[in-house]
PDB file of N, CA, C, O and CB in Angstrom:
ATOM      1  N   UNK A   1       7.053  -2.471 -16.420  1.00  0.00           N
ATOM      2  CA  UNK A   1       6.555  -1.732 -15.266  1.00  0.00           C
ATOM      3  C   UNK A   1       5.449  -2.503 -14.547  1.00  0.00           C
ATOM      4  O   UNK A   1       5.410  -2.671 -13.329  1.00  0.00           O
ATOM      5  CB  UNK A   1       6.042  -0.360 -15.701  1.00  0.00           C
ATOM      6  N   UNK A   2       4.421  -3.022 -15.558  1.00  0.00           N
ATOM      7  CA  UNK A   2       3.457  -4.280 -14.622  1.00  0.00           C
ATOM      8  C   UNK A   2       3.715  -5.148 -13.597  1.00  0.00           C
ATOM      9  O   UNK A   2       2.962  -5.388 -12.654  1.00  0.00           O
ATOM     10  CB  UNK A   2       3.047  -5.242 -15.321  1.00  0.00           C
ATOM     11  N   UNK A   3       5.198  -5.785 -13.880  1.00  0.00           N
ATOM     12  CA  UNK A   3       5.956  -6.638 -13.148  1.00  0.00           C
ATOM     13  C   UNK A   3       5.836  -6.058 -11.440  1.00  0.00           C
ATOM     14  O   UNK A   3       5.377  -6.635 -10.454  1.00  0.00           O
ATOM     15  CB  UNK A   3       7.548  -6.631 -13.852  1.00  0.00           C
ATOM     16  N   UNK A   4       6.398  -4.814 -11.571  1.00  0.00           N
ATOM     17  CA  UNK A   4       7.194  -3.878 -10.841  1.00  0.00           C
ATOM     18  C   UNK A   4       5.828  -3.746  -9.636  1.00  0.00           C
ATOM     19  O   UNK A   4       5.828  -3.899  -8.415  1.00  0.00           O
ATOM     20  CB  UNK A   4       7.784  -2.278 -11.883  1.00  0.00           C
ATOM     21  N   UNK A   5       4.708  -3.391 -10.623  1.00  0.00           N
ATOM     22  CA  UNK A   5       3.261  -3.328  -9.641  1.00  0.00           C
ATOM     23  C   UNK A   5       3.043  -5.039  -8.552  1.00  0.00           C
ATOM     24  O   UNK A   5       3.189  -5.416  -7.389  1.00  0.00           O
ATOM     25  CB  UNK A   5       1.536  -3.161 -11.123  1.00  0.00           C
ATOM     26  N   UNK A   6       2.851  -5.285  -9.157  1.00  0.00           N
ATOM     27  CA  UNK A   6       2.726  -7.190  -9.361  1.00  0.00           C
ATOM     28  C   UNK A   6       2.943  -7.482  -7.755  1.00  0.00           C
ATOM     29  O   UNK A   6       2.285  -7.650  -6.728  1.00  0.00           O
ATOM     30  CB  UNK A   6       4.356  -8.205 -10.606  1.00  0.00           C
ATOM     31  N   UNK A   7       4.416  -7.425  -8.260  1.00  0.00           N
ATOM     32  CA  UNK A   7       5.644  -7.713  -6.858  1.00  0.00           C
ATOM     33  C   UNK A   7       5.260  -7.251  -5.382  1.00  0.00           C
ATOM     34  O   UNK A   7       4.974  -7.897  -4.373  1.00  0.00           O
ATOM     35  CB  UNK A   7       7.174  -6.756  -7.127  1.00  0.00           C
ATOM     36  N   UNK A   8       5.384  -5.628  -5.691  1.00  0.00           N
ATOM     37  CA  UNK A   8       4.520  -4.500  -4.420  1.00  0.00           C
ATOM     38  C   UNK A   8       3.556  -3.592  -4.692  1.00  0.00           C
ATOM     39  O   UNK A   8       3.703  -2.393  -4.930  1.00  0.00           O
ATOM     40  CB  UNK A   8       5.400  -3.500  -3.728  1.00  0.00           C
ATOM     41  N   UNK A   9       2.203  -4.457  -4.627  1.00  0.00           N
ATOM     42  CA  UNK A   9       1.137  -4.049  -5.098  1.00  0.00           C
ATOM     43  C   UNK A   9       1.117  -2.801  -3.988  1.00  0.00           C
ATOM     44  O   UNK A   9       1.692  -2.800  -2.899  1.00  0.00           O
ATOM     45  CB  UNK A   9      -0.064  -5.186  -5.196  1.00  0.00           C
ATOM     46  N   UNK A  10       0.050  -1.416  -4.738  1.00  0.00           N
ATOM     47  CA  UNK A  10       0.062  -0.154  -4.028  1.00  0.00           C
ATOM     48  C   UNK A  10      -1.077  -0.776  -3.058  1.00  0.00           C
ATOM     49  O   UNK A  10      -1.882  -1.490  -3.656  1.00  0.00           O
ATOM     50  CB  UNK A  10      -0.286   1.378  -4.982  1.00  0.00           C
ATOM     51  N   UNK A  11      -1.235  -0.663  -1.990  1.00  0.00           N
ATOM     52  CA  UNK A  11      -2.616  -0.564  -1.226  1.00  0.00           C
ATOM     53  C   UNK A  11      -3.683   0.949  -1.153  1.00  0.00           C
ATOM     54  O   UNK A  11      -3.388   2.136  -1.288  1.00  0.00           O
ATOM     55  CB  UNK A  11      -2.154  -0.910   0.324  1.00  0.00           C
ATOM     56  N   UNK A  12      -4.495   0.526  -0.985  1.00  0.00           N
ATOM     57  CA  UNK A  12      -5.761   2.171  -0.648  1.00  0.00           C
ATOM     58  C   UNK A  12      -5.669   2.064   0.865  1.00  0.00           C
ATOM     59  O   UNK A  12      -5.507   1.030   1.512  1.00  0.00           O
ATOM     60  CB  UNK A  12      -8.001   2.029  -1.266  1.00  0.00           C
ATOM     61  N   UNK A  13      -5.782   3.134   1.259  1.00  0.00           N
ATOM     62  CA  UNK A  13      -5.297   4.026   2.684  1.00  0.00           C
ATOM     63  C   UNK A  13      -6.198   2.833   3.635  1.00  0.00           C
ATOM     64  O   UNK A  13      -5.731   2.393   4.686  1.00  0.00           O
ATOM     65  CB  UNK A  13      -6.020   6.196   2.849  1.00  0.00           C
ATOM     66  N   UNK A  14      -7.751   2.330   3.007  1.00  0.00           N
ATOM     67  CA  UNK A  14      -8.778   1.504   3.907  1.00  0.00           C
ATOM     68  C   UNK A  14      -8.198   0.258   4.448  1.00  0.00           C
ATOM     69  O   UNK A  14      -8.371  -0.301   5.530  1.00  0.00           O
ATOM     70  CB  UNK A  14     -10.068   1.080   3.102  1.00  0.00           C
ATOM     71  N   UNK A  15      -7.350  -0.085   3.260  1.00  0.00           N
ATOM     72  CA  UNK A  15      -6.834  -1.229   3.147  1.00  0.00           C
ATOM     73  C   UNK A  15      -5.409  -1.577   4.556  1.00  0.00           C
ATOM     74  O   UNK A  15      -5.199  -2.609   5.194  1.00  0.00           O
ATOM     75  CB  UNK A  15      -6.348  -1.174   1.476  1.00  0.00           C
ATOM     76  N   UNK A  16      -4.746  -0.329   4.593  1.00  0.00           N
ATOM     77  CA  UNK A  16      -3.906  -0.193   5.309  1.00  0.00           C
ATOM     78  C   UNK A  16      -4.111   0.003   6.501  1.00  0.00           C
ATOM     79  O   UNK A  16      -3.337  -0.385   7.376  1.00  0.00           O
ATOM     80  CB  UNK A  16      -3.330   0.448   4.960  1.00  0.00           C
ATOM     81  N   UNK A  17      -5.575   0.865   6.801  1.00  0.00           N
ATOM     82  CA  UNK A  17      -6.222   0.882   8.399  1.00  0.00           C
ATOM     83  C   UNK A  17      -6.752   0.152   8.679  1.00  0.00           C
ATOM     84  O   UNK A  17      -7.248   0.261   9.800  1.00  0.00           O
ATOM     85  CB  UNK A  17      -6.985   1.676   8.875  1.00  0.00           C
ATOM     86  N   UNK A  18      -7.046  -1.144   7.865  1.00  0.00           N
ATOM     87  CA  UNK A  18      -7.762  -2.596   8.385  1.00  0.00           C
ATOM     88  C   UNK A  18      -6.874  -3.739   8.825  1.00  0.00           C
ATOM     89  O   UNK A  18      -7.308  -4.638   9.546  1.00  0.00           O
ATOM     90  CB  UNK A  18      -8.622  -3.255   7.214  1.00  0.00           C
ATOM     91  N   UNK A  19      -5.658  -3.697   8.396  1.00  0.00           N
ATOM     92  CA  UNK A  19      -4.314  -4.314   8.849  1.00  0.00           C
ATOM     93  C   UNK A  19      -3.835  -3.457   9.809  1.00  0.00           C
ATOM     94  O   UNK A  19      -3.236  -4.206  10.581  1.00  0.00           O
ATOM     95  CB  UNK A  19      -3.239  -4.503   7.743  1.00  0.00           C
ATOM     96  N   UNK A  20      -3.732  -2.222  10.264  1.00  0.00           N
ATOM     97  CA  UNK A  20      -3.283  -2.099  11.299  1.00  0.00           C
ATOM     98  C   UNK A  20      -4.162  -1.871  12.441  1.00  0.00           C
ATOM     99  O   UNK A  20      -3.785  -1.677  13.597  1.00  0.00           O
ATOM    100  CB  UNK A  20      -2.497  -1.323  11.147  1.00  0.00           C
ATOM    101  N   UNK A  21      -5.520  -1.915  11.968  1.00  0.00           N
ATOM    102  CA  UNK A  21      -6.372  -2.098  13.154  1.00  0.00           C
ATOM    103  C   UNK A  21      -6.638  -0.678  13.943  1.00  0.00           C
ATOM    104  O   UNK A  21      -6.941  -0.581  15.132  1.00  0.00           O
ATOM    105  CB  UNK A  21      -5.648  -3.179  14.135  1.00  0.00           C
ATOM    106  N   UNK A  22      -6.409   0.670  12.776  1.00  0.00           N
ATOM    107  CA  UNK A  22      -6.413   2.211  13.927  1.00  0.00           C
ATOM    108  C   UNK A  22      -7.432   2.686  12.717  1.00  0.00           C
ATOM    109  O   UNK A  22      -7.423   2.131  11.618  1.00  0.00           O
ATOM    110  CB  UNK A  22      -4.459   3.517  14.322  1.00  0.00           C
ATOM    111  N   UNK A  23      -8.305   3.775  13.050  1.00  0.00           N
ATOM    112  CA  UNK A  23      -9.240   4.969  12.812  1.00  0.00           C
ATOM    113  C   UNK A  23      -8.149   5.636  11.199  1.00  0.00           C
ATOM    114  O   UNK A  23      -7.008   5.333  10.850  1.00  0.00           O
ATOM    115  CB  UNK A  23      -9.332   6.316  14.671  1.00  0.00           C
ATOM    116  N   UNK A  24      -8.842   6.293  10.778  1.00  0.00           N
ATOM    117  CA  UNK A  24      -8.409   7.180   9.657  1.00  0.00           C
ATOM    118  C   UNK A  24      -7.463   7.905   9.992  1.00  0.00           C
ATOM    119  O   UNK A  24      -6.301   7.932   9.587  1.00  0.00           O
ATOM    120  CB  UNK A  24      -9.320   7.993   9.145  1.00  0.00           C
ATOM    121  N   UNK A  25      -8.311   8.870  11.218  1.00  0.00           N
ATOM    122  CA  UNK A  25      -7.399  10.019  12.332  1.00  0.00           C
ATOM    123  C   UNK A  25      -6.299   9.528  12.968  1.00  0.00           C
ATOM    124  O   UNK A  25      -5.314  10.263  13.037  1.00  0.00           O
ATOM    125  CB  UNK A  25      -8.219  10.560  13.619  1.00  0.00           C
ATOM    126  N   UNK A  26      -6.262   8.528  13.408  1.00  0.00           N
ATOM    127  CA  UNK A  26      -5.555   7.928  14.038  1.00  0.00           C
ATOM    128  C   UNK A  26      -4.098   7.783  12.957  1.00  0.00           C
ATOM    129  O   UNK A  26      -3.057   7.883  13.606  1.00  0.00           O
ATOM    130  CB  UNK A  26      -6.373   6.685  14.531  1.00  0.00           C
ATOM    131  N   UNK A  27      -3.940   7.622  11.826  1.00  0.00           N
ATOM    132  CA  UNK A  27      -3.070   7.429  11.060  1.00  0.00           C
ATOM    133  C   UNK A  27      -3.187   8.410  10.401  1.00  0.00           C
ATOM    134  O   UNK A  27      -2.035   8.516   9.981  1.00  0.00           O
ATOM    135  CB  UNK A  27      -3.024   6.403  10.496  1.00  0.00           C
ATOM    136  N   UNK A  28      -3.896   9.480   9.857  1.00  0.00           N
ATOM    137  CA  UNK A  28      -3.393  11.058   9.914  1.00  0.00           C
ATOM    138  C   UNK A  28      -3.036  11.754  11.030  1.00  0.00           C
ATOM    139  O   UNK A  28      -2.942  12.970  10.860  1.00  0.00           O
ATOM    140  CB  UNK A  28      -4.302  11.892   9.468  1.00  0.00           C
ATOM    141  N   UNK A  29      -2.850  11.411  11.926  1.00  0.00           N
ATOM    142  CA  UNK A  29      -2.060  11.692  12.947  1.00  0.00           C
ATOM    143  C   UNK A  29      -0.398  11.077  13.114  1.00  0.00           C
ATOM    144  O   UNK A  29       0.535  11.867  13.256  1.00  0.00           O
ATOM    145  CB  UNK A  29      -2.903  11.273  13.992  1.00  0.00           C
ATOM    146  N   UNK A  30      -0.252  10.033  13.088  1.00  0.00           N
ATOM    147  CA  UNK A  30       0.952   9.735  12.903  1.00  0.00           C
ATOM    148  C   UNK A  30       1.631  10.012  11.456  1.00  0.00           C
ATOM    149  O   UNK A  30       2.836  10.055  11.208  1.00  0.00           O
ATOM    150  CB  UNK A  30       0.987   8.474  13.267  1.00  0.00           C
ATOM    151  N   UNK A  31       0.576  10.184  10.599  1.00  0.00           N
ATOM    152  CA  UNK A  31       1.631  10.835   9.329  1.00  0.00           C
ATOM    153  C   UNK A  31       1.739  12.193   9.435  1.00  0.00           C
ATOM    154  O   UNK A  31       2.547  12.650   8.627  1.00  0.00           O
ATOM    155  CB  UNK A  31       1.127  10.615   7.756  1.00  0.00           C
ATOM    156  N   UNK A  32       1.114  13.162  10.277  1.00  0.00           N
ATOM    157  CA  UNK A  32       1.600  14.546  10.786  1.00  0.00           C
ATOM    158  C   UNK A  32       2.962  14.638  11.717  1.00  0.00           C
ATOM    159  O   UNK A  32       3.936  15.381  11.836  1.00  0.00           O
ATOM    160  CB  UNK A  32       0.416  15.142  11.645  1.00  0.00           C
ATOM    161  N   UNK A  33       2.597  13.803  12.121  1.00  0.00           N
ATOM    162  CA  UNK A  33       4.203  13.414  13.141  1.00  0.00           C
ATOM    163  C   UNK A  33       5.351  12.770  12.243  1.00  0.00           C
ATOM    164  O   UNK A  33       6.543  12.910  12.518  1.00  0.00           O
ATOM    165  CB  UNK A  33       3.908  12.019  14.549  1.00  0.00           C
ATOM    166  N   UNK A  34       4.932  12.123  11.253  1.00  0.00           N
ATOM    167  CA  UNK A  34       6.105  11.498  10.546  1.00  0.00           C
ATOM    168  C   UNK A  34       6.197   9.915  10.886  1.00  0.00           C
ATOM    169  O   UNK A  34       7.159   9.224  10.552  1.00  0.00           O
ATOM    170  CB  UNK A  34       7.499  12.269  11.008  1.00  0.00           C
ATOM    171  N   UNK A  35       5.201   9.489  11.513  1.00  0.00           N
ATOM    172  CA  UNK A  35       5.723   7.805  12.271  1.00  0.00           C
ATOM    173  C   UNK A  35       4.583   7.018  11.736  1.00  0.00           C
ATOM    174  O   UNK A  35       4.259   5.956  12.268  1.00  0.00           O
ATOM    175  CB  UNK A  35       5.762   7.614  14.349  1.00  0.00           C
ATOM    176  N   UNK A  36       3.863   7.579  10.530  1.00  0.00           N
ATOM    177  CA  UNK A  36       2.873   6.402   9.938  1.00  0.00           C
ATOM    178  C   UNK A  36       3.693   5.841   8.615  1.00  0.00           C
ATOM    179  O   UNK A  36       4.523   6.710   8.347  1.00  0.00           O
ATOM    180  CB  UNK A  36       1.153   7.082   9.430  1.00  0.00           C
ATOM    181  N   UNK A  37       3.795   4.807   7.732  1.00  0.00           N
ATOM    182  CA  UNK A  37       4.466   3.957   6.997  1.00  0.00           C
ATOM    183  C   UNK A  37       4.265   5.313   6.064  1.00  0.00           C
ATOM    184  O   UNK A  37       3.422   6.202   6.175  1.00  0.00           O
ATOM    185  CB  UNK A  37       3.911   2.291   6.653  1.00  0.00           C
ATOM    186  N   UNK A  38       5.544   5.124   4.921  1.00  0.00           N
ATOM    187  CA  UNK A  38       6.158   5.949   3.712  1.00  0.00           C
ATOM    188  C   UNK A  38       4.513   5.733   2.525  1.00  0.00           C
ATOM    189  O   UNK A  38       4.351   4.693   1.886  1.00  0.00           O
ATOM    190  CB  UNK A  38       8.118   4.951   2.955  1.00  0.00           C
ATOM    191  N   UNK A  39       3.578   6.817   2.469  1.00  0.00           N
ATOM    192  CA  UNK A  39       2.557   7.163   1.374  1.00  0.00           C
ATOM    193  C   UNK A  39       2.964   7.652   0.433  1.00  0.00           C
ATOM    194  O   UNK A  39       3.868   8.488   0.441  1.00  0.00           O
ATOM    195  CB  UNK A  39       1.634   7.915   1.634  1.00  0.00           C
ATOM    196  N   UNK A  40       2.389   7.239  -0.560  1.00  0.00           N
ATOM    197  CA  UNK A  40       2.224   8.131  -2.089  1.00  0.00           C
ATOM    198  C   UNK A  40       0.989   8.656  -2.391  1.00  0.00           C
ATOM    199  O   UNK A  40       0.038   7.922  -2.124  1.00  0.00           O
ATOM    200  CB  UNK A  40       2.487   7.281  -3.386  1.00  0.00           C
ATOM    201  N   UNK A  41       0.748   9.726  -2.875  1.00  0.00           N
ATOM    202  CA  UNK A  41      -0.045  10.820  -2.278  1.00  0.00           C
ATOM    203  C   UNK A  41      -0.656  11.283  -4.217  1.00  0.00           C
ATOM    204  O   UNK A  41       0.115  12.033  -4.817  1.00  0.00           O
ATOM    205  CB  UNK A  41       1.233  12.300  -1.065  1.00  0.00           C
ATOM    206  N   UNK A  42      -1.669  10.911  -4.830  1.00  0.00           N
ATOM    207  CA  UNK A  42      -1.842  10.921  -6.512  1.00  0.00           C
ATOM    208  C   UNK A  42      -1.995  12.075  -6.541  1.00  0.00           C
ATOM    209  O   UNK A  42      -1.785  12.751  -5.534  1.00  0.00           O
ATOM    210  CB  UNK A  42      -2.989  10.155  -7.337  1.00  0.00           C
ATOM    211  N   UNK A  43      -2.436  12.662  -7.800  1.00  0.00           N
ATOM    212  CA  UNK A  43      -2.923  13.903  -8.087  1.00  0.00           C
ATOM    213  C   UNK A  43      -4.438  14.528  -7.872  1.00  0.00           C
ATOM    214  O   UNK A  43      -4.976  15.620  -8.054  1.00  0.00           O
ATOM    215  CB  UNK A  43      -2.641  13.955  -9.284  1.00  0.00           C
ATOM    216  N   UNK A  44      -4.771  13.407  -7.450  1.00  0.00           N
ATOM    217  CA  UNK A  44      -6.722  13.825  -7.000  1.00  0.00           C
ATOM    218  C   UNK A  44      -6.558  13.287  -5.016  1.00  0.00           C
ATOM    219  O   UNK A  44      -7.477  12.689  -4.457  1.00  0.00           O
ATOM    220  CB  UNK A  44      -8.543  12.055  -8.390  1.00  0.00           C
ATOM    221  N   UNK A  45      -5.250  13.666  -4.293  1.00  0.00           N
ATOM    222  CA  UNK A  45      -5.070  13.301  -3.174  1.00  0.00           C
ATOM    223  C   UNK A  45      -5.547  12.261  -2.174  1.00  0.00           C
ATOM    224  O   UNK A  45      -5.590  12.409  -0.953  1.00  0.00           O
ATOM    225  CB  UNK A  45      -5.175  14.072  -2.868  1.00  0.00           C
ATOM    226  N   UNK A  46      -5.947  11.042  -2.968  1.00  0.00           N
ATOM    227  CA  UNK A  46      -5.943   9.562  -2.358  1.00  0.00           C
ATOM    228  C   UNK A  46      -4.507   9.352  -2.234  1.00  0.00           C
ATOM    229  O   UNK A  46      -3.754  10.114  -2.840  1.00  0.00           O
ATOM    230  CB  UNK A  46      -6.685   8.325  -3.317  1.00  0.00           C
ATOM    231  N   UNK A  47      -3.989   8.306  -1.441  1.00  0.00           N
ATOM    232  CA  UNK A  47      -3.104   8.017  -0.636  1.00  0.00           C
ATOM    233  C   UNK A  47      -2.888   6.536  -1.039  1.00  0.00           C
ATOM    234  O   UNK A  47      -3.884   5.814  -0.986  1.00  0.00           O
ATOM    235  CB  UNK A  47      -3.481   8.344   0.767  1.00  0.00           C
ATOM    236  N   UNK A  48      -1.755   6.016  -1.420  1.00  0.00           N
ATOM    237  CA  UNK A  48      -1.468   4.673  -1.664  1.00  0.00           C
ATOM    238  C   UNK A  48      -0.222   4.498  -0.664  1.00  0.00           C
ATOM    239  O   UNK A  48       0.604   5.301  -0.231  1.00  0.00           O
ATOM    240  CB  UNK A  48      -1.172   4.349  -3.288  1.00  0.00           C
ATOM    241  N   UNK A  49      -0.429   3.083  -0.469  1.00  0.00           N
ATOM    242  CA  UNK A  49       1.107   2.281   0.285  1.00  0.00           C
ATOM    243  C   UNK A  49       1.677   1.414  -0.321  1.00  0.00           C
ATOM    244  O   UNK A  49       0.847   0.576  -0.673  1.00  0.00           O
ATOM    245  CB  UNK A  49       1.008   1.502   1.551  1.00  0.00           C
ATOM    246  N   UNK A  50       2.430   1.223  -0.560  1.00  0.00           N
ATOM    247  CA  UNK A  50       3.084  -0.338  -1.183  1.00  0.00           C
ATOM    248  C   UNK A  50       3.294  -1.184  -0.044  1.00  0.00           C
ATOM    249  O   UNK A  50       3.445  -0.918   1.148  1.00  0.00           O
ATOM    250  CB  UNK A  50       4.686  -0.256  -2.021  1.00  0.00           C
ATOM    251  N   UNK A  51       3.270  -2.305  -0.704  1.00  0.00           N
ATOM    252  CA  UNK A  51       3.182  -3.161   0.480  1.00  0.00           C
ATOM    253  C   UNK A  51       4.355  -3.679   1.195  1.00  0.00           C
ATOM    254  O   UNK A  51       4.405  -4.286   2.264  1.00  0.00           O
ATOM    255  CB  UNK A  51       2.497  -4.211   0.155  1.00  0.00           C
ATOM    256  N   UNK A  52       5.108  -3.388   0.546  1.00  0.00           N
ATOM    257  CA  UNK A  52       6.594  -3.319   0.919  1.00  0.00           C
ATOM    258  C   UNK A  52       7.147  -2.436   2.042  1.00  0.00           C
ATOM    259  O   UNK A  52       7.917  -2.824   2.921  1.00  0.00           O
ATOM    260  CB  UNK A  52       7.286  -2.905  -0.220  1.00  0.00           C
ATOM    261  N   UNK A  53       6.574  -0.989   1.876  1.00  0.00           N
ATOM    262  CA  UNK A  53       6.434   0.167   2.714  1.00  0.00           C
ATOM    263  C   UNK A  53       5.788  -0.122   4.092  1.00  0.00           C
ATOM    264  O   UNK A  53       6.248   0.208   5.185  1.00  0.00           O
ATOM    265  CB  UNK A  53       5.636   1.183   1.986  1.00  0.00           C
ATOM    266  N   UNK A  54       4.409  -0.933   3.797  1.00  0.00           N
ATOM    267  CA  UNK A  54       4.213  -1.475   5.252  1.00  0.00           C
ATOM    268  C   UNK A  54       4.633  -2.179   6.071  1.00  0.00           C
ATOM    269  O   UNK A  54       4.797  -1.997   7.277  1.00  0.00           O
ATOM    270  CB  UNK A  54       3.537  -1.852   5.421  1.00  0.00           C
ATOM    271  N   UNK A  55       4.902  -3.358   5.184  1.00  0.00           N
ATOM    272  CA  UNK A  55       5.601  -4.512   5.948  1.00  0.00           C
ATOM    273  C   UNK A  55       6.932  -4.291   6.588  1.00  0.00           C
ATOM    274  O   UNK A  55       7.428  -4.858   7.562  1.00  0.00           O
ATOM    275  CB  UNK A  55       5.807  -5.619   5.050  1.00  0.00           C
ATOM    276  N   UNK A  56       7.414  -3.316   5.806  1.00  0.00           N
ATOM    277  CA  UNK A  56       8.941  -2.506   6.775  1.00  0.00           C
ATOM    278  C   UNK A  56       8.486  -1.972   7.969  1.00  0.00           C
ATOM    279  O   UNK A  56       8.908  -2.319   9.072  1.00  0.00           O
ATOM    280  CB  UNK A  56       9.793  -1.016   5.990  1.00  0.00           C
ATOM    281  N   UNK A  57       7.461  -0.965   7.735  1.00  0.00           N
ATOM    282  CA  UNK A  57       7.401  -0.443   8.919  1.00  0.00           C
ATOM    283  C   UNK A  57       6.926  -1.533   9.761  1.00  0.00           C
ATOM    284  O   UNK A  57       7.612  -1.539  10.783  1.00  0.00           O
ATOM    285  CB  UNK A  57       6.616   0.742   8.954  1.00  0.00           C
ATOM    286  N   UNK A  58       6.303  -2.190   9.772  1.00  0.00           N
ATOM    287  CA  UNK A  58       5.448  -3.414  10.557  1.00  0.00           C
ATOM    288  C   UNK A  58       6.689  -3.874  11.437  1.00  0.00           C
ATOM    289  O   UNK A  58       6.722  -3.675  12.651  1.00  0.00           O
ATOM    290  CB  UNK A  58       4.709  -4.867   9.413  1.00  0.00           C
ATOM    291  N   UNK A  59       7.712  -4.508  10.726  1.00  0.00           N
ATOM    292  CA  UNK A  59       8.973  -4.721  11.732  1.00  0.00           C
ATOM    293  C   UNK A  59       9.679  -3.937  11.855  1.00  0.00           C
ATOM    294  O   UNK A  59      10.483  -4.248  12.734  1.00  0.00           O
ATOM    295  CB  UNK A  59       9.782  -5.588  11.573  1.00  0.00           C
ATOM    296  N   UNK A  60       9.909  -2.801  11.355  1.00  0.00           N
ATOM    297  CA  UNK A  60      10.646  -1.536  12.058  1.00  0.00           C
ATOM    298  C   UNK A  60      10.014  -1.430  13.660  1.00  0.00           C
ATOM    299  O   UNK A  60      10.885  -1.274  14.516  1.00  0.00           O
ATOM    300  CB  UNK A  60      10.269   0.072  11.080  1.00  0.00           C
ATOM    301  N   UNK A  61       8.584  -1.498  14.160  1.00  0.00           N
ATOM    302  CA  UNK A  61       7.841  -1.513  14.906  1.00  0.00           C
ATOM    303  C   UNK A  61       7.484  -3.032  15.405  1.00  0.00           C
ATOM    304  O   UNK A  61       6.388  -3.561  15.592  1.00  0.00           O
ATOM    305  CB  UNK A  61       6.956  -0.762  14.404  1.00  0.00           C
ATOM    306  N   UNK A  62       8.491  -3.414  15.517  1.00  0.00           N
ATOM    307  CA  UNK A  62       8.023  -5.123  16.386  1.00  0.00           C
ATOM    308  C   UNK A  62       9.197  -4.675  17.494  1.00  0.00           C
ATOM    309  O   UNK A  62      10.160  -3.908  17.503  1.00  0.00           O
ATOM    310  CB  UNK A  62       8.453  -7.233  15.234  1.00  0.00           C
ATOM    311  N   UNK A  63       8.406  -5.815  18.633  1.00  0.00           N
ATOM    312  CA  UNK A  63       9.182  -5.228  19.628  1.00  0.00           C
ATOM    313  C   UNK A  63       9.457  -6.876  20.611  1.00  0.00           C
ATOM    314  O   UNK A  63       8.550  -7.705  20.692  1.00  0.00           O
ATOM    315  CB  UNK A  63       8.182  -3.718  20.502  1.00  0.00           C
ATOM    316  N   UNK A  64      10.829  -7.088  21.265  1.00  0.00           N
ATOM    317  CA  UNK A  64      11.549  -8.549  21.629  1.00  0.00           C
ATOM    318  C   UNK A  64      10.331  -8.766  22.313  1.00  0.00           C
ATOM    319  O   UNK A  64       9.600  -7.825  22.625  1.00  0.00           O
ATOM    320  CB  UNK A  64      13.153  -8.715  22.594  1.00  0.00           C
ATOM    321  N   UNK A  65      10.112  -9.739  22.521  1.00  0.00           N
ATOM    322  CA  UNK A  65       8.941 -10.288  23.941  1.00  0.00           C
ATOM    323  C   UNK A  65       9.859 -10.268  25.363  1.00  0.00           C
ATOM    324  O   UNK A  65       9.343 -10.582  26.436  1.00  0.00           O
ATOM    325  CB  UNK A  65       8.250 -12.341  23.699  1.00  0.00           C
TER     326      UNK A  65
END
């Protein structure tokens, strides 16, 4: 299972609003809408991403020049 971490490390929510460059609100807002990257949500309600999860959405959201 270590491996498994390793590969697609989870990120912390800070971590994920400093790469995309938006406010807290700003990305609880699009995860109310459904259009912020796929979270995992623990049992003391911090918020993790894998990094895999972002980087999809990252080019799900690229756009031709």
């Amino acid at each position: 299972m270590a491996h498994a971490v390793a590969r697609d490390p989870l990120m912390k929510l800070e971590e994920v609003l400093e790469v995309l460059g938006v406010n807290k609100s700003t990305f609880y807002a699009w995860k109310a809408t459904g259009r912020a990257p796929r979270t995992i949500k623990y049992p003391n309600n911090k918020l993790r991403i894998r990094r895999s999860a972002l980087d999809k959405w990252l080019a799900e959201h690229e756009e031709n020049a």
